[in-house]
Structures are given as structure tokens and as C-alpha cells.
GUFI-258619 format. One record per residue (C-alpha): x, y negated, z. Coordinates in steps of 0.05 Angstrom, whole numbers, padded with zeros to 5 digits, always signed. Layout:
% GUFI-258619
XYZ ...
END
This chain:
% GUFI-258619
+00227-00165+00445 +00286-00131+00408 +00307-00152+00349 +00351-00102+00300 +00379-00105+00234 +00393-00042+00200 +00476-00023+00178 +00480+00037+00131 +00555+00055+00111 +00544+00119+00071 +00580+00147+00012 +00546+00137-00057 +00544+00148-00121 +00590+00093-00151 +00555+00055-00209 +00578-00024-00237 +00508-00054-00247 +00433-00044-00233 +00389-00024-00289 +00319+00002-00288 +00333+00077-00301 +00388+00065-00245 +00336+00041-00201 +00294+00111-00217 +00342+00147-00177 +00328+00114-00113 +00288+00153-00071 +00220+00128-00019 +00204+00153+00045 +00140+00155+00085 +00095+00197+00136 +00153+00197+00187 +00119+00242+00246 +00149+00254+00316 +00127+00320+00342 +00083+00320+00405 +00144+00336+00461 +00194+00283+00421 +00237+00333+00407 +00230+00332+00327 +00216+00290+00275 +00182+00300+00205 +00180+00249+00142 +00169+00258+00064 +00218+00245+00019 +00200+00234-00055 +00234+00226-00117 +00221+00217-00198 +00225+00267-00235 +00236+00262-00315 +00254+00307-00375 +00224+00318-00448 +00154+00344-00418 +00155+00319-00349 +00129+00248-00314 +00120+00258-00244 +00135+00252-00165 +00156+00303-00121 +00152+00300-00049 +00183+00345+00000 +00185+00353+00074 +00249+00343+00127 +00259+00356+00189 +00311+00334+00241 +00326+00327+00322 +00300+00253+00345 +00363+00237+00358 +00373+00249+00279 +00420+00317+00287 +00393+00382+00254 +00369+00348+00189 +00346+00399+00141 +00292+00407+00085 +00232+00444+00113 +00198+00456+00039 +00220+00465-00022 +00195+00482-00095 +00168+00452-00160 +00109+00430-00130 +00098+00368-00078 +00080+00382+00002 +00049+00322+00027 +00015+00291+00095 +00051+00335+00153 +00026+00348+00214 +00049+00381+00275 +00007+00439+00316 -00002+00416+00393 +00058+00468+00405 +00101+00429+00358 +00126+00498+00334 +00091+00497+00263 +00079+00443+00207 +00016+00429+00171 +00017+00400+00104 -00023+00397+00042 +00005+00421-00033 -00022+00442-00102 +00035+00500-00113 -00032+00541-00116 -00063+00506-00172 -00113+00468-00126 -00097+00420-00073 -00097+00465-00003 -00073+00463+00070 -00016+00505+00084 +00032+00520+00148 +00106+00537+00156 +00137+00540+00216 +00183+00493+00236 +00247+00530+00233 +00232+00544+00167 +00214+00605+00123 +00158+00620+00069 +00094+00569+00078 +00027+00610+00088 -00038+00584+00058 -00089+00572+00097 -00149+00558+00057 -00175+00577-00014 -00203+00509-00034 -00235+00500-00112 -00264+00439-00106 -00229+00364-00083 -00196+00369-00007 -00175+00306+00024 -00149+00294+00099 -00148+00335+00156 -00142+00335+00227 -00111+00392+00277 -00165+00398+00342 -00118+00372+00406 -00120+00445+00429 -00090+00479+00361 -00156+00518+00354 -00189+00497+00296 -00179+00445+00239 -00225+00389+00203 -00217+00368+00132 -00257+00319+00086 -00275+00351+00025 -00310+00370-00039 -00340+00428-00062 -00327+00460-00138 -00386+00434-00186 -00395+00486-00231 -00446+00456-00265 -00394+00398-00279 -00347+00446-00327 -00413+00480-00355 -00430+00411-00382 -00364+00394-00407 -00362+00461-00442 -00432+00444-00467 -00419+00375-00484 -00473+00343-00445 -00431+00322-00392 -00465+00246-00391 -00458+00208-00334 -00516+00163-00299 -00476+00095-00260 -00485+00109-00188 -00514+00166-00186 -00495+00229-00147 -00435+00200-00121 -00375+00250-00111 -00380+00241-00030 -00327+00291+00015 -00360+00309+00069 -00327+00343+00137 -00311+00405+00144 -00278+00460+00190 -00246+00527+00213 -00220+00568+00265 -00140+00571+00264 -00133+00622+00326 -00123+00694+00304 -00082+00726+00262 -00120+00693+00195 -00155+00632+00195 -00231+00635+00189 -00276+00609+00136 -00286+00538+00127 -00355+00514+00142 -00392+00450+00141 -00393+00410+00198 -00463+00375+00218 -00512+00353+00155 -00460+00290+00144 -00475+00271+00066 -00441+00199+00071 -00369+00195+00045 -00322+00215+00107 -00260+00171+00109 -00215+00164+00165 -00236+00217+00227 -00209+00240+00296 -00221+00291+00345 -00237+00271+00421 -00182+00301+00467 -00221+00351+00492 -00237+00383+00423 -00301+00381+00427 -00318+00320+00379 -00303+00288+00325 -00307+00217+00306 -00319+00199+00236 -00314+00131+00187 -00377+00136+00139 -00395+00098+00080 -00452+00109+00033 -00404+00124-00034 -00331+00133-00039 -00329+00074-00081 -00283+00018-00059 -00342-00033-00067 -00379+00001-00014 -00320+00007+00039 -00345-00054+00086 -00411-00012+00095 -00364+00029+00139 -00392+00056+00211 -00368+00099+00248 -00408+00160+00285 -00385+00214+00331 -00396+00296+00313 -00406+00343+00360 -00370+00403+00341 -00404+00467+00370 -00480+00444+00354 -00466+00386+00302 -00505+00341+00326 -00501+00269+00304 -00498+00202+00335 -00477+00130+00313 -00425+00094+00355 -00414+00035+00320 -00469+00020+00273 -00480-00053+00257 -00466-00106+00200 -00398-00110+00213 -00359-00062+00179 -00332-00006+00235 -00273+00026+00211 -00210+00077+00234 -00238+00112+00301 -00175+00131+00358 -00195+00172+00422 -00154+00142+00481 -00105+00201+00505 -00149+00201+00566 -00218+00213+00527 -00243+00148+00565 -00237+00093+00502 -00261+00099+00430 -00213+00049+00394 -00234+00018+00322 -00218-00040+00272 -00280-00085+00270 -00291-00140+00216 -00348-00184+00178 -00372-00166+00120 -00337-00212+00078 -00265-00189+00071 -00236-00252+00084 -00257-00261+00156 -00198-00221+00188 -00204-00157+00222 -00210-00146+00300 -00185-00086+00343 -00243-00070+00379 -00244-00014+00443 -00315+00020+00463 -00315+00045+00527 -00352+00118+00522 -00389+00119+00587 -00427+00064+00580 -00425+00054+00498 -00413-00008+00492 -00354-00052+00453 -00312-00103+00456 -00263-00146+00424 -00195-00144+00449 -00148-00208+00438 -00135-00232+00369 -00081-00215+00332 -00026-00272+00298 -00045-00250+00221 -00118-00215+00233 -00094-00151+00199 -00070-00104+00238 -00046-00040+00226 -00065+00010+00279 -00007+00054+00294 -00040+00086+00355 -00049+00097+00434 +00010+00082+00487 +00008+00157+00535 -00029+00123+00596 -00087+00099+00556 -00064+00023+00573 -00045-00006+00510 -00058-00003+00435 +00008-00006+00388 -00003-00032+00320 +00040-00067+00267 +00029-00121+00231 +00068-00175+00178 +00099-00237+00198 +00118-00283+00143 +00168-00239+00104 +00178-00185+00163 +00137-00141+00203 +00131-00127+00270 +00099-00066+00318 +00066-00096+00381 +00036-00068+00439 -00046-00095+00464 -00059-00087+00534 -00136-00065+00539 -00140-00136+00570 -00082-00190+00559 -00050-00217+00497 -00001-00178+00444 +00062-00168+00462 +00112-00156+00413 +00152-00088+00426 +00200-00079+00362 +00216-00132+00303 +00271-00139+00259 +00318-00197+00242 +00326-00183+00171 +00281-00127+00132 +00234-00100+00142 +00178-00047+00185 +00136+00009+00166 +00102+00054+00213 +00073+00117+00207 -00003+00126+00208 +00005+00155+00280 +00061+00155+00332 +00056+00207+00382 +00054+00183+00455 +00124+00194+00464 +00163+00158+00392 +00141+00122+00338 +00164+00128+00274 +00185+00084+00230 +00208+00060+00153 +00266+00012+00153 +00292-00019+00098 +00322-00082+00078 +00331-00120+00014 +00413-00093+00012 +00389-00027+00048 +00346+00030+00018 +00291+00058+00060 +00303+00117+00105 +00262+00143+00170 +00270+00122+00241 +00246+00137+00306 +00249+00087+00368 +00209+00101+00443 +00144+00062+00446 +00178+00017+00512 +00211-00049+00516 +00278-00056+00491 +00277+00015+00442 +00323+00047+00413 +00321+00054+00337 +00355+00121+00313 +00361+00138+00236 +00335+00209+00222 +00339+00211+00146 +00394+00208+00097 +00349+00204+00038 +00394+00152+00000 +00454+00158+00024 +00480+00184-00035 +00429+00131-00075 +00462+00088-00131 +00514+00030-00101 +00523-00018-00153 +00530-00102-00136 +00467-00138-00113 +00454-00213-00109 +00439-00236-00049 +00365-00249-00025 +00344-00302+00023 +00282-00333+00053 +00269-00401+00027 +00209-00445+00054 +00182-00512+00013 +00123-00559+00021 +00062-00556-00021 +00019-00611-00055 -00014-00625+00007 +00050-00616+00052 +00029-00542+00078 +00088-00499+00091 +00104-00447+00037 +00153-00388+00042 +00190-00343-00010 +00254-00297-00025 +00300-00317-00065 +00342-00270-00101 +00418-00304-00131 +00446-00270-00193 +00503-00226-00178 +00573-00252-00156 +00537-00321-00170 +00575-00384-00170 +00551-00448-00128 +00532-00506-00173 +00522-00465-00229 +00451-00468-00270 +00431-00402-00286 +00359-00376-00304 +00306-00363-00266 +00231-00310-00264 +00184-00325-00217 +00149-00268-00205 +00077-00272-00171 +00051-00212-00117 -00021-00187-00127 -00075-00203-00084 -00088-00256-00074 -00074-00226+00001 -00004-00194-00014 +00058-00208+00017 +00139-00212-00010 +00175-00170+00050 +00249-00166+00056 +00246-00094+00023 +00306-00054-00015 +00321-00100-00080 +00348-00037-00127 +00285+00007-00110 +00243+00019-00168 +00184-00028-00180 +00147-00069-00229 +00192-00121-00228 +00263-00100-00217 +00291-00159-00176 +00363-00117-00175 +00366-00110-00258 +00344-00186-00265 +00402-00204-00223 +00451-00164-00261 +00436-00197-00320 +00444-00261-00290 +00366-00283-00273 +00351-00309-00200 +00285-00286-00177 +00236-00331-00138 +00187-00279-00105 +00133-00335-00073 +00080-00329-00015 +00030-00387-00034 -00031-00394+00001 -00077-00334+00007 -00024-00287+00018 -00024-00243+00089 +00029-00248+00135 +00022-00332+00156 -00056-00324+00184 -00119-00319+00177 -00137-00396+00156 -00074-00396+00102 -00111-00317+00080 -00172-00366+00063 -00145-00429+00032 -00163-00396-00034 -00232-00387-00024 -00270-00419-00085 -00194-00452-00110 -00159-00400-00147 -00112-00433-00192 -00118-00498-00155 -00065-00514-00098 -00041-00436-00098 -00013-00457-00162 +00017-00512-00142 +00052-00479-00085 +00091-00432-00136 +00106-00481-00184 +00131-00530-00123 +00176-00472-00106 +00201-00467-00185 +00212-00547-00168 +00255-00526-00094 +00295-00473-00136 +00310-00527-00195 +00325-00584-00141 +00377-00540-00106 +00419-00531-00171 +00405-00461-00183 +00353-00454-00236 +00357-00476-00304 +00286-00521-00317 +00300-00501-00394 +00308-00425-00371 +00244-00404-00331 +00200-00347-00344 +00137-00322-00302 +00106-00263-00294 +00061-00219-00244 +00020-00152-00234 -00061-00152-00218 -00074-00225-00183 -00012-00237-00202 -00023-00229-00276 -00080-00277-00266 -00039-00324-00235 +00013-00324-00296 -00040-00320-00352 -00067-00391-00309 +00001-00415-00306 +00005-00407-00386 -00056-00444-00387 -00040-00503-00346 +00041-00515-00367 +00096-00501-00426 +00147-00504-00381 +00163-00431-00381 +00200-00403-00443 +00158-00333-00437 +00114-00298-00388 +00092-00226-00367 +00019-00211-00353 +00012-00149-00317 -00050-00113-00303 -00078-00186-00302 -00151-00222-00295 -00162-00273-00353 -00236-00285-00354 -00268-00291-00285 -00346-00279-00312 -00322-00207-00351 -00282-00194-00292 -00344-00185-00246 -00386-00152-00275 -00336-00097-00302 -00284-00079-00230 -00297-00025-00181 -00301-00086-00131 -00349-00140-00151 -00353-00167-00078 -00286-00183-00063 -00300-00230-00120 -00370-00259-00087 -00321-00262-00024 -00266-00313-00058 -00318-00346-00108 -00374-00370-00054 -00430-00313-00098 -00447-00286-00169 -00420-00317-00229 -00494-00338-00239 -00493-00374-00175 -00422-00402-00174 -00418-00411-00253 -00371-00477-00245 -00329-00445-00200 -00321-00383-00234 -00307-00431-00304 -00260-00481-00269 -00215-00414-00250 -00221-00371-00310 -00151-00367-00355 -00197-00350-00421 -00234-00423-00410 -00159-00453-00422 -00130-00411-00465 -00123-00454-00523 -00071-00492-00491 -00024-00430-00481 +00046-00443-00520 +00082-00384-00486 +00111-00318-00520 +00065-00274-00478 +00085-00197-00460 +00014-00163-00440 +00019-00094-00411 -00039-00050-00372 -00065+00012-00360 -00120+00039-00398 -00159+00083-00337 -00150+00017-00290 -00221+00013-00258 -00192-00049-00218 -00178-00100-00266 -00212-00066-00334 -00172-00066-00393 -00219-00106-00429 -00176-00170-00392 -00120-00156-00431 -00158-00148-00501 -00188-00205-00486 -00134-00249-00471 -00091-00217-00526 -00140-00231-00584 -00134-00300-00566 -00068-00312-00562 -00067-00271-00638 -00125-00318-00654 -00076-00377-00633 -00014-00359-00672 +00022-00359-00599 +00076-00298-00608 +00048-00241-00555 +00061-00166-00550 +00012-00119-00515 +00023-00044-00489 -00026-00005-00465 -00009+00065-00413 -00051+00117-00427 -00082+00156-00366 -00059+00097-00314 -00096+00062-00263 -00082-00004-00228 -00012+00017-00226 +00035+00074-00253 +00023+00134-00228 +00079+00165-00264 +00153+00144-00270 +00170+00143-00349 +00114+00093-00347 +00146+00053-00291 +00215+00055-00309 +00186+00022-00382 +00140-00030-00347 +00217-00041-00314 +00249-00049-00382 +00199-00084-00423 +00205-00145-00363 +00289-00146-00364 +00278-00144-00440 +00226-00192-00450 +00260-00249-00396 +00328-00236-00433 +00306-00248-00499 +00281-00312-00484 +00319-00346-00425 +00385-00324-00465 
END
């Protein structure tokens, strides 16, 4: 094992504090793609983009040597190019845009020049997949419904729940000749098609199919293979489990998958099917029971996935038969791969909390090499951060509890100051050592600025310590999970850092559930932010776009379980709340309706308790678009200022 911690001395722009709108100009990078010889690299770069009539993300594609010379930017324009790939030759790059009007799959070659389009898609297009032998390409997609617009014109465009679910199915074409063919559907495949991959030979496909594309129905997942010249059908993996992600081995031999229960909770398993007989088996267990397949080592011996550790992450290599081994982890910050390595790099996202994220590639052997390819923010915002470090506590019942721990900047030992805990969504999230100034709903570099430590917590039920700490919530939320984060409030306040008269909470999705409880159960916080948050457990049910996961953590239905849905639900409490309350969510979130936060606000109205509520139009779970995130930013340095003052 090799560990590596991550030194960027670039000039920057010079700035003397972190705000929110500074934050904005930090950019993120992702999809970072070795080409098949290891001679090139690819990753997106994407940045906010903001005037009088614009809200939006634009993502580009670069391009640079793997030993990070030769950077350049491969597209360009006013419109974003997204999910490269390479062609088998490594001479041309794939990639998906909407600079016609509707999402399509385009080419440019990798020298650069003008993109061609490749297909004249109307309807909804979603991945794709190059064949191993450059000859032909498979996408998921949608056709146009005509009939849809006709109704909406019309205004009979009703809709009947669960019915005629908007499935994309697989398609493909021809890409030799001059101009590629005509896209045509592949096999009578009406599931959903998620994740797919083509057997080395090109003369399959394995697919990931679900009944619906809704998220409720994802662990219904199995996974089938296509062939491609008659389309004929058969199941590979087909039982109660759900069968997820298919890989090929290099050497066509091994169909790798992830393999779990039904119930979401019960960890996931990498599981290999050997093709000549067709039958599967487990290979060893992984640490957390999540991993994150990256893909296949060249001689078909090992698997190489990543996977978190505590507040880090680490890529390992799986022997077909032998225990993990780890191959690449860092000693501060933290590890993002790319969806797929090619047998001869991986590449990587690096990033740590004083160090913004940029693109590496390393060799998939012991002792690699890590080599930084990007210089997306080299020229990013330097202003003075406070320093971040892991801190670990006991809980109620002595179990081990880790966090990050961000100090106000230039702060002075001894010195009270005040403190926000802020609470990660779940409840299976995870606090990584990532870039501190990067813009997010809670902007740990602003807070510190103005003075504010920030306690980021991993109580029970987050990933990264385990599959048994993953469960310790199960039919508890709000029990000891709370108690872990307000035993870490207790560490910070014990240490001489926080101010117990200067505390504020706040948190997005199960973390707005867990600060609406936390208003429920204590005073002790002068305000608190509920973001995107759950407040009455019954509602909740029967209203998401994932009523299992709660049957998962809540033992069955609310009818079944009705004193352990009660016992957890902030709206049974809430006459007890004391605490100015900022409520903010987004009013097309299908995930945690908005009817929580209407809910939760009438109450606190109802209870004289000062509260403000703000409602995004057109966004989900989370912001989708930056003016909207850089105000979620503000309204939490405003609302923790005014009170902890």
C-alpha cells in the first residue's frame, strides 16, 4: 500500500476571505478517462455560470499526455459536452451534448477540430457504450411521444400513477463507414435499461433491467445478456437478490456484478459468474460492503474497486480468489475514481480539504505513481482557510464516533468561539476530507471566515465504518444517532473551542430530519437550518419516490410499525421546539416532498417560534442550478451569524 497526500503550489487569484459567491468560482472535475494504449487522458471540467438570465453548469472536455503534458481543451461552446469516451483506436472522443437542441452523441477527434453529430435523437437518450471493436455503438433511450405534446397542446395531458412508465430501452448503430447508420432497437427489451456492457468479442451485450425507472423499483434489478446480431434474450442473473452493474472480464471468460438483498441495508457483494458453466459466486467481502466497481485488472485476475474508509477512500484490488488488497489510499483527502479505468491507468479525483479537486492518473500496480493531469483550479480563489481535522469521541453506549472538525480562521488556542454542526444526509452518507472552499450547501470555508467552527459528524448509520455501524439505525432514528452528534457538540465544548451559548445546527435531506429532531428534543442551539428535511415520518411514506428504503430502516409500513414510525417522527414533538428555525426546499423534490416543510413550518407559525421558509422553484432534492446554490450558501452564513453573534 502507498499512501500519498496531494501538494498543489499554483498561482491564484488572490482574494482575503471565503464567501459563498467566492466559493461559486471554484470549479469540479469528474469522468477522468485514460485512453485504451495509456497514452491520453480525458476528464470534464465544469463550472457555474451566472448573469441576469442565466442559472446553469457548463461542462467541457480536456485532454492531456498521462504524464499530464499537452493539456488542452478538446470542446468548447455555450453548450455542455458530457460522458467521454474513447474509440478502441484511441484516436477519436465520444461524448454526449444538447448544442443541437436535444441531447445527442457526437465525436471529435482527439487532436481537436469541429465535433460531428452522430445521431438525430427527438426523444430522451441516456448512456452509451462503444462495441470493443469500434464498429457499432449501444445507447439507452427514449423515443419522442408525440402524443405527449398533442395532449399538452390539448390540455388533456392527465396522468394515471404508474402507468406507462417512461422506460429507455437499448438501442444501436453501425459507426463503420463514412456516416453512421440508423439507430435501431436492439432485442424486444421493454424493462428500463440501466447500466450495460458489451462482451469483448462484440457480439453481446449485457444489460441491468428493472421493471420502471423509478428509484423504488431499482433493487428489482437483474441483469440479462443480448445477443447482438439475432437479439435474442437470456437472463444471467435473475433471482431475489437485486443483480446490478454487469463487467465482461478482458478475456470474455468472467461476467462480474454487484449482488445484494433486497433490503438496502444488507451490504452489497461483488459477485463473478463464470460464463461456461453459468454459474456465480461471491468473492471475499469487502471492509464497508459498498463497493464501488472501478473495473477489470488486463489479465482477467483481479477486480479494482474503491470504496470509503472512515473519512478517506481507498481503490483496492480482489483477486478472483483471496482477500482485498489495498492498491492506492491517501493520508489526508480524499479518492474518486472514474466509472472505468482502462487496463492500463486509472483515473482518479483528488482533492483535499486545503486542495481543490483536479484529475489524476496512477498505473493499476503496487506502489503507483499518481500524476496530476488537470489544472482546473489552479487559478481558483486563494483566500485563508481554517484548518480541518479528524476528531473521534465515544457515544452513549461507548461506540466509537468520527467527525471533521473545521477551526475558524487564524484561530487562537483557548479561545471560545461559535460553533454549527452540520448533519450529512442519509442516513448512509459520509463527511470525506474534500476541498473546504468548494461550493456546497453548507459552506464550511465562509463559516470559518466569519469565525464559526464546523463539526461535520459521522454517527451511526453512516457508510465508510461497516456494515453493522450502516445498520445501528434500523428502527432508532433519532435515538443513539442523536446522541452521537450531540456527544460530539459535548467533545468540541470540552476541548475549549465551542461556545455552549453559541451553537447552531443544521442539515440537508436526513440531515434536515435529524435537525428538525434535534429542535424537538433540546434548546440548546440558538437557531437551526432544516434543509430539504423529513418532519413527519407517516406523510413521509406514503408521499417519496422511495417508500421502501423507509420499510428497510422502520422494520415495515407505518401501519405495521405505527410506534416506531411515532417514536421517530419530528411533527409528534414539535411543540417543544424553542429554536428560530430557517426552512428551505425545493418545490419539484420527489425525494423528500415539500409537503415536510409546510408541515413543519405551520407549526412552528402555529407555535409563535420565529421561523423563515423559502421555497426553489423547479428544484429537486438538491439545486440543480447555481443562483439557487450560492443562496442556500448565504441564507446558512446569514442565518448562523445573526444568531450566534
Amino acid at each position: 500500500m502507498r499512501s500519498c497526500t496531494i501538494l498543489l503550489a499554483c498561482a491564484a487569484f488572490a482574494a482575503d476571505t471565503w464567501t459563498p459567491t467566492l466559493s461559486m468560482k471554484v470549479q469540479s472535475v469528474a469522468e477522468v478517462t485514460p485512453s485504451p494504449d495509456g497514452r491520453f487522458v480525458l476528464w470534464t471540467q465544469t463550472r457555474a455560470v451566472m448573469d441576469d438570465e442565466k442559472s446553469e453548469y457548463l461542462t467541457h472536455i480536456f485532454v492531456a499526455h498521462t504524464d499530464g503534458s499537452g493539456r488542452m481543451q478538446l470542446t468548447r461552446g455555450e453548450k455542455s459536452a458530457e460522458a467521454p469516451q474513447w474509440s478502441p483506436d484511441g484516436k477519436q472522443v465520444y461524448f454526449l451534448s444538447e448544442r443541437s437542441g436535444k441531447r445527442n452523441l457526437y465525436r471529435i477527434a482527439v487532436g481537436g477540430g469541429e465535433a460531428e453529430r452522430l445521431t438525430d435523437w427527438k426523444g430522451a437518450l441516456g448512456r452509451f457504450r462503444l462495441s470493443p471493436d469500434g464498429k457499432h455503438v449501444a445507447f439507452t433511450g427514449r423515443e419522442e411521444d408525440k402524443d405527449e405534446e398533442k395532449h399538452k397542446k390539448q390540455k388533456t395531458d392527465y396522468k394515471v400513477i404508474d402507468a406507462s412508465p417512461k422506460n429507455m430501452t437499448l438501442w444501436w448503430m453501425p459507426l463503420d463507414g463514412e456516416a453512421p447508420g440508423k439507430p435501431k432497437k436492439l432485442a424486444d427489451v421493454t424493462d428500463h435499461i440501466g447500466e450495460f456492457d458489451w462482451s469483448p468479442d462484440s457480439r453481446r451485450i449485457a444489460i441491468e433491467r428493472v421493471p420502471t425507472p423509478s428509484p423504488n423499483d431499482s433493487r428489482l434489478a437483474d441483469i440479462a445478456e443480448v445477443e447482438v446480431a439475432g437479439g435474442a434474450i437470456r437472463p444471467l442473473a435473475a433471482t431475489s437478490d437485486t443483480e446490478a452493474n454487469p463487467r465482461y472480464s478482458p478475456d470474455g471468460r468472467y461476467l462480474l456484478y454487484i449482488r445484494s438483498k433486497p433490503g438496502r441495508l444488507d451490504g452489497q457483494r461483488i459477485a463473478l459468474l463464470n460464463r461456461a458453466d453459468g454459474q456465480s459466486r461471491d468473492l471475499a467481502l469487502t471492509a464497508d460492503e459498498q463497493p464501488f466497481l472501478i473495473g477489470w485488472s488486463a489479465d482477467s485476475r483481479r477486480v479494482l474497486y474503491a470504496e470509503s474508509h472512515g473519512t478517506r477512500a481507498a481503490i483496492h484490488a480482489l483477486p478472483l480468489d483471496g482477500p482485498p488488497e489495498t492498491l492506492l489510499a491517501t493520508a489526508r483527502g480524499t479518492i474518486s475514481p472514474a466509472t472505468r479505468g482502462s487496463q492500463t491507468h486509472l483515473g482518479l479525483v483528488m482533492q483535499t480539504p486545503e486542495d481543490p479537486a483536479e484529475a489524476y492518473v496512477a498505473r493499476p500496480e503496487e506502489n503507483p505513481t499518481l500524476v496530476r493531469v488537470s489544472a482546473a483550479n489552479t487559478d481558483a480563489p486563494k483566500a485563508p482557510l481554517g484548518k480541518t481535522e479528524v476528531l473521534r469521541w465515544k457515544g452513549k453506549d461507548g461506540l466509537e464516533i468520527e467527525g471533521l472538525l473545521t477551526y475558524p480562521v487564524a484561530y487562537e488556542g483557548g479561545k471560545r468561539v461559535p460553533l454549527a454542526l452540520v448533519i450529512h444526509g442519509g442516513p448512509p452518507g459520509v463527511f470525506s476530507e474534500a476541498y473546504i472552499a468548494a461550493p456546497n450547501l453548507y459552506p464550511v470555508a465562509a463559516f470559518a471566515a466569519k469565525g464559526i467552527a464546523v463539526l461535520r459528524p459521522n454517527p451511526r448509520g453512516s457508510t465508510g465504518y461497516g456494515g453493522k455501524f450502516r445498520r445501528m439505525v434500523v428502527e432508532d432514528w433519532g435515538g443513539l444517532d442523536f446522541q452521537d452528534l450531540m456527544a460530539g457538540v459535548d467533545r468540541v465544548i470540552a476541548m475549549g473551542i465551542a461556545d455552549p451559548e453559541k451553537l447552531a445546527v443544521m442539515g440537508w435531506s436526513y440531515g434536515g430530519y435529524m435537525t428538525a429532531w434535534t429542535v424537538t428534543q433540546t434548546t440548546r442551539f440558538r437557531c437551526a437550518a432544516v434543509g430539504a428535511g423529513i418532519t413527519d415520518t407517516v406523510s413521509m411514506y406514503g408521499t417519496q419516490d422511495i417508500p421502501r428504503v423507509f420499510e428497510d430502516y422502520f422494520g415495515g409500513k407505518p401501519w405495521d410499525k405505527a410506534a416506531v414510525y411515532a417514536k421517530s417522527s419530528p411533527m409528534q414533538f414539535v411543540a417543544r421546539v424553542k429554536t428560530p428555525t430557517l426552512i428551505l426546499h425545493g418545490e419539484n423534490d420527489a425525494r423528500v416532498p415539500p409537503g415536510q416543510a409546510y408541515e413543519f413550518h405551520r407549526a412552528l407559525k402555529d407555535l409563535g417560534v420565529t421561523t423563515r421558509m423559502i421555497v426553489y422553484p423547479r428544484m429537486p432534492h438538491g439545486p440543480n442550478e447555481p443562483k439557487f446554490l450560492l443562496h442556500i450558501m448565504e441564507q446558512h452564513v446569514e442565518w448562523a451569524e445573526k444568531y450566534l453573534k
